[in-house]
C-alpha positions as CSV (number, residue, x, y, z in Angstrom):
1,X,57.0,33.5,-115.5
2,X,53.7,32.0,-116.5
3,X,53.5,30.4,-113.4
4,X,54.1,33.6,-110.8
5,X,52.0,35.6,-113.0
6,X,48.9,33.2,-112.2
7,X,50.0,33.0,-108.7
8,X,49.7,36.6,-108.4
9,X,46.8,37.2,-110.0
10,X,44.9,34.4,-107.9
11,X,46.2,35.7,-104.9
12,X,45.2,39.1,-105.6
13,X,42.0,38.1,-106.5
14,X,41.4,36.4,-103.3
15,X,42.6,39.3,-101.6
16,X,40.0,41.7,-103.1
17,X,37.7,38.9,-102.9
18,X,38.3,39.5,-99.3
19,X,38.3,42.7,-98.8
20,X,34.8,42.8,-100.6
21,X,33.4,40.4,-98.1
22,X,34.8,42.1,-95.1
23,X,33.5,45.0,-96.5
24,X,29.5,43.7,-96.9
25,X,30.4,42.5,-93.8
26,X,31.2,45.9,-92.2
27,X,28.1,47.5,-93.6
28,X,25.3,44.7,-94.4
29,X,23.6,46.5,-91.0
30,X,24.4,50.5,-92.3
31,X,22.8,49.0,-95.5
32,X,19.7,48.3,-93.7
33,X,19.3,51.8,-92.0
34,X,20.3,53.2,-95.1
35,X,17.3,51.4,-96.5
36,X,14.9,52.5,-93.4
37,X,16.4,55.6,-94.0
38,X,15.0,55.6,-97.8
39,X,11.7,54.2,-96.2
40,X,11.4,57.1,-94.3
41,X,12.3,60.0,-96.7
42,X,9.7,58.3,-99.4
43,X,6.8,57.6,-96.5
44,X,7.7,61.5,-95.7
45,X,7.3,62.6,-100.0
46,X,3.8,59.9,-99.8
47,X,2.7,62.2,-97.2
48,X,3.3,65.7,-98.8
49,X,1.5,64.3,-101.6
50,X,-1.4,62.5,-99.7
51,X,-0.7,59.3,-100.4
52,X,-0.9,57.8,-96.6
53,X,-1.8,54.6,-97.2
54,X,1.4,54.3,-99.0
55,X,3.1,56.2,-96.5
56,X,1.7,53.7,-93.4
57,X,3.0,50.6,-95.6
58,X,6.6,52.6,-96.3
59,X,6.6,53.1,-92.4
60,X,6.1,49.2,-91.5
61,X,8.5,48.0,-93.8
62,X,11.0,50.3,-91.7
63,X,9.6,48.7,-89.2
64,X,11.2,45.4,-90.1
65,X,13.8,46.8,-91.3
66,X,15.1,48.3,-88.1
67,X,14.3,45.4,-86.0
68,X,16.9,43.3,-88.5
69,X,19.8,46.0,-88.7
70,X,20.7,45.7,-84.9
71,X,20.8,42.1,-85.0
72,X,23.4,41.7,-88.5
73,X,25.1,44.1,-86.8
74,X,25.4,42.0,-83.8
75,X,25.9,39.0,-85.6
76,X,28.4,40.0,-87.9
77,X,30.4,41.7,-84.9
78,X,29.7,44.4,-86.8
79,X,28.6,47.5,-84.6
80,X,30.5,50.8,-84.6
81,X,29.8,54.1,-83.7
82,X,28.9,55.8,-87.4
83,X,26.5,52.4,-87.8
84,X,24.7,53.8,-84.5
85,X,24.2,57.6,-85.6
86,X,22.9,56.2,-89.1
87,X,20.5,53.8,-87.4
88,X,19.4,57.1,-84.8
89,X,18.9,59.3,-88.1
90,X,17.3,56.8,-90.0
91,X,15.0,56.2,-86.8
92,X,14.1,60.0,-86.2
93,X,13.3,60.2,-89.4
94,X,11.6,57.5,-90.1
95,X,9.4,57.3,-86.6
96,X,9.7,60.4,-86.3
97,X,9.1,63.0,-89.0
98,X,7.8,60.9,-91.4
99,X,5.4,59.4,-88.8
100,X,4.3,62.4,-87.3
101,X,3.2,63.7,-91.0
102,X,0.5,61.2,-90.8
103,X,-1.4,63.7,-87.9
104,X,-1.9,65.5,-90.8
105,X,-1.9,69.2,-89.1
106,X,-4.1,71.8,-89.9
107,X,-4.2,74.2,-86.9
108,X,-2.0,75.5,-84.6
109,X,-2.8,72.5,-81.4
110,X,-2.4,70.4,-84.5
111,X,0.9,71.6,-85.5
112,X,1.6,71.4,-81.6
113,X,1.2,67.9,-81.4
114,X,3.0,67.3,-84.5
115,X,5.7,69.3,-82.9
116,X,5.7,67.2,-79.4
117,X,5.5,64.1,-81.4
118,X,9.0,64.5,-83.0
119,X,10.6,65.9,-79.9
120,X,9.6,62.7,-78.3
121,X,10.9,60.9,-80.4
122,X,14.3,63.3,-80.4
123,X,14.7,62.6,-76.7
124,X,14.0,59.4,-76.8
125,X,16.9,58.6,-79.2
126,X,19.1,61.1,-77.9
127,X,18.7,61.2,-74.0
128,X,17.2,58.0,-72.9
129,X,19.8,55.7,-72.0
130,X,18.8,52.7,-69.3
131,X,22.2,51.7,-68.4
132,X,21.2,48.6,-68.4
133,X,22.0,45.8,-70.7
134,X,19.3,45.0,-73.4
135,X,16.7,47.6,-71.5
136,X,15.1,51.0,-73.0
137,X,14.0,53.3,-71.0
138,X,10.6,54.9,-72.5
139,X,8.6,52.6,-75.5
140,X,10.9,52.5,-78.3
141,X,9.8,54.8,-81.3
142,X,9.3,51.9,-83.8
143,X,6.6,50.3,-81.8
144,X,4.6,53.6,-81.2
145,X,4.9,54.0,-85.1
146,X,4.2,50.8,-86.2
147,X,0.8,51.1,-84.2
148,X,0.0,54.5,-85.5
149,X,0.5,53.3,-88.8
150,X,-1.5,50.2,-88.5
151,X,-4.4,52.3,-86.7
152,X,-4.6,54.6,-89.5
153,X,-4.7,51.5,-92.1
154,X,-7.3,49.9,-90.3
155,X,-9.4,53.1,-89.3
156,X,-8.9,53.9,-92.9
157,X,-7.3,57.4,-91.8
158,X,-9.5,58.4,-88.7
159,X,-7.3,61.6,-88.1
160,X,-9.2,62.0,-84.4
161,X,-8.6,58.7,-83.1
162,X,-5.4,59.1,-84.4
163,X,-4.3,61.9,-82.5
164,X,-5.3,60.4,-79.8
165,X,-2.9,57.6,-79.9
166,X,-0.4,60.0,-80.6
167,X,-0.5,61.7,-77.7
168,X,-0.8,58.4,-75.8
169,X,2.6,57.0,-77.1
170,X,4.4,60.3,-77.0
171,X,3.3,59.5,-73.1
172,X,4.8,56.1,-73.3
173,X,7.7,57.3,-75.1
174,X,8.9,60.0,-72.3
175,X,7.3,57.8,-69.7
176,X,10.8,56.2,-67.6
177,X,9.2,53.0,-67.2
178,X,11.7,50.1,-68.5
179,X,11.1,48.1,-71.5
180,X,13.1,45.0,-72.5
181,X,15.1,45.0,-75.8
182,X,12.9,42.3,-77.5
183,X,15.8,41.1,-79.6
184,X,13.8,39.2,-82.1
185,X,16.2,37.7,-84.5
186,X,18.1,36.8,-81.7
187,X,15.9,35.5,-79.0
188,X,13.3,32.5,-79.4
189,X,12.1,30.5,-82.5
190,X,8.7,32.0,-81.6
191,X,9.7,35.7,-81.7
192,X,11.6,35.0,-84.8
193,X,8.4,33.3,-86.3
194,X,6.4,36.3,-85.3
195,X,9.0,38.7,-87.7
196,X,8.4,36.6,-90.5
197,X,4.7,36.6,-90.0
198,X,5.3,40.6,-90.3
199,X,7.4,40.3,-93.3
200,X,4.3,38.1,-95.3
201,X,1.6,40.3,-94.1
202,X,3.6,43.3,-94.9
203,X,5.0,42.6,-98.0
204,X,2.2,40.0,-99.3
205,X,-1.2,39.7,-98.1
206,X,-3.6,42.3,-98.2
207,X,-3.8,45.8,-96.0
208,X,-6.1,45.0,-93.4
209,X,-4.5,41.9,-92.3
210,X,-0.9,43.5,-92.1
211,X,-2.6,46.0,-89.7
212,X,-3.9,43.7,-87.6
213,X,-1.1,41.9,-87.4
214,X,1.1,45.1,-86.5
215,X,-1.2,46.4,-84.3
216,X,-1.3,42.9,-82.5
217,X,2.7,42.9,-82.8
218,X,3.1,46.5,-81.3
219,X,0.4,46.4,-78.7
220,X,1.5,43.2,-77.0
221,X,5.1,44.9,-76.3
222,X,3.0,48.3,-75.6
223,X,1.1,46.7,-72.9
224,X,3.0,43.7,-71.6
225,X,6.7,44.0,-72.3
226,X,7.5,42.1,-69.6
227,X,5.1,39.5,-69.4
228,X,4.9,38.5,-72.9
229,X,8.6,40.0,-74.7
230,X,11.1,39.9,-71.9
231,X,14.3,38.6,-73.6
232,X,15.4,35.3,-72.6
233,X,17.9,34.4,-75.5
């Protein structure tokens, strides 16, 4: 009796034990959109209350963290069609709204722009699809962000310059040139080395270098996504 009891009780723990893991798993990529998600609602908040600078370092960290939840989910075997709608929400309103708030409106062709902004990035997540493997069609919204943001770090929130490369990457983002899926975590050791160069600057050394280093990043797929971040895996 002593013996089955033990038996079953091992055996049932290895079985939730299990279905915990598979679990993690299942969601260790929704985890991270959830997260970007989070980034993006409190860089939105930073915003309403002024707070930009915190807002443009909220908006790099979901940077990095959307550049890591496509690759655990391919790694893990892990993709499905809810994880894809949460990373797409997470996106628009991360790169999106909560980018777009950094334009700071105050008249109606600002408004506007805000307004064009987001609807770029709407159709670009929602109607731009390459049909072709590991290929974007328009730049993807992350990179346009993760320039404005460094910009307006480095400018120390010039609100005309930024507008202007607003409206340039809302032209890049509905422009139907092709851009290669740069696969970072998945691709070379030195594209891999470049993401945790972004994680230290982000997350450890001071402002201005992270937005060098972002702007550097961002404008190198920008400008020469072929000749510099074609994926070769």
């Amino acid at each position: 009796g002593i013996f089955q009891s033990t038996k079953k009780l091992v055996l049932s723990t290895r079985a939730g034990r299990g279905r915990m893991l598979e679990f993690l798993r299942k969601n260790a990529a929704n985890g991270l959109s959830m997260a970007n998600l989070v980034a993006g609602l409190a860089s939105v908040l930073c915003s309403l209350n002024r707070q930009y600078s915190h807002s443009c370092q909220l908006l790099l960290v979901g940077f990095l963290l959307d550049l890591a939840d496509g690759a655990v989910a391919r790694w893990l075997n892990a993709c499905s069609a809810l994880g894809a709608k949460l990373d797409d929400f997470a996106d628009f309103t991360t790169f999106g709204l909560a980018t777009a708030l950094l334009l700071q409106p105050q008249g109606i062709l600002d408004g506007l722009l805000v307004i064009a902004y987001v609807m770029a990035v709407f159709a670009r997540l929602c109607f731009f699809s390459s049909g072709i493997p590991f290929t974007y069609r328009g730049l993807p919204c992350p990179y346009a962000s993760s320039l404005l943001a460094g910009t307006f770090l480095l400018m120390e929130g010039n609100i005309t310059l930024l507008r202007i490369t607003a409206a340039i990457m809302i032209l890049f983002m509905v422009d139907q040139g092709l851009y290669p899926h740069d696969k970072v975590l998945e691709s070379q050791l030195w594209k891999k080395v470049v993401y945790a160069g972004g994680v230290v600057a982000i997350l450890f050394l001071p402002t201005a270098v992270a937005s060098i280093y972002c702007l550097a990043w961002s404008t190198s797929y920008i400008i020469f996504p072929y000749a510099i971040w074609n994926c070769k895996a």
